[in-house]
C-alpha positions in Angstrom: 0.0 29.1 1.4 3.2 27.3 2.8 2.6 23.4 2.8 3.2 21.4 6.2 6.6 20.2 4.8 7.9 22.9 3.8 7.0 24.8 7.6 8.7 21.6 9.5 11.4 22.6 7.4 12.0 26.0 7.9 10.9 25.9 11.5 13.8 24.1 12.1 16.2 26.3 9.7 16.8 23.5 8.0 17.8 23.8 3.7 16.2 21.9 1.0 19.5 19.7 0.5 20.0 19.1 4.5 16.2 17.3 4.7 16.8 16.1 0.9 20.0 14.0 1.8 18.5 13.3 5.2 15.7 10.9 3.0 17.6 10.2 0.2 16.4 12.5 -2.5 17.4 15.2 -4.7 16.8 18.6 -4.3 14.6 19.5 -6.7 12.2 16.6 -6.0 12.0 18.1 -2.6 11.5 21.8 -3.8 8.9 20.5 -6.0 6.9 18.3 -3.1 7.0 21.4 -0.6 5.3 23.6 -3.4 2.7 21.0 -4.9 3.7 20.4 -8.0 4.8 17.0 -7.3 3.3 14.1 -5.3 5.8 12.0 -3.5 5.4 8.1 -3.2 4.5 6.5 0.1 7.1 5.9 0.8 8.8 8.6 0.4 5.6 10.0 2.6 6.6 7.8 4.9 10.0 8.5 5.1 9.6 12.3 5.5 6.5 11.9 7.9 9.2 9.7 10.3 11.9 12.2 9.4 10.3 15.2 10.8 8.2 12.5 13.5 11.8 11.7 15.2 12.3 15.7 15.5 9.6 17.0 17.8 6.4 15.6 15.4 5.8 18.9 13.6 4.0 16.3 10.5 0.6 15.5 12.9 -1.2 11.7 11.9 -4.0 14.0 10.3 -1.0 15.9 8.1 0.9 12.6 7.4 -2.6 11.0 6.3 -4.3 14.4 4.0 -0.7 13.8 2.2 -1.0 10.1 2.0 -4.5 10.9 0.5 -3.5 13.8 -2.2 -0.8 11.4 -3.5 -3.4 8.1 -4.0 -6.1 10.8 -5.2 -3.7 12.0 -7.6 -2.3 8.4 -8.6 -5.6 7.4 -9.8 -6.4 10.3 -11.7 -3.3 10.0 -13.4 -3.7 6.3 -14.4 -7.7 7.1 -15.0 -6.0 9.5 -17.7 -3.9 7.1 -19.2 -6.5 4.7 -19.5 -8.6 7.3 -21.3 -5.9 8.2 -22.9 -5.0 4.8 -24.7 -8.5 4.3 -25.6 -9.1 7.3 -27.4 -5.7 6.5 -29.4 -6.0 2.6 -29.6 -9.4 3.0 -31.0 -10.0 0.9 -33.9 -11.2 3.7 -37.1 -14.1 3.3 -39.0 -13.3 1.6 -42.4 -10.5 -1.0 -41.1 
């Protein structure tokens, strides 16, 4: 399945480094947002919501928002993790 992003992009033939330098990130970041593997900030949400926005607004409110959404879901998972995972290794062992 082709993510939002990545269809405003190519439906304006535009390359990964064009809409990259257009935001003010690298590459790869961007290749790695349009395929889900990494969540971008809010503000860099932001920023490519009012990049493709001042085009012809390909990125709807509802599109901007489910991304907006994913990246705070993930956020907290992430620091519910590291939570977790500090208190499973900062556990105090029987005998001390």
């Amino acid at each position: 399945m082709i993510s939002p992003l990545k269809k405003a992009r190519l439906s304006r033939e535009q390359t990964l480094q064009f809409v990259a330098d257009a935001v003010g990130i690298d590459t790869g970041n961007l290749s790695r947002i349009e395929r889900g593997i990494q969540v971008p900030s809010k503000d860099l949400t932001e920023k490519l919501a009012q990049y493709f926005d001042g085009e012809d607004g390909e990125i709807d409110k509802r599109e901007r928002a489910d991304l907006t959404d994913v990246g705070q879901h993930i956020h907290r998972t992430v620091e519910e993790l590291l939570t977790l995972t500090f208190q499973i290794y900062c556990r105090p062992t029987s005998g001390q």
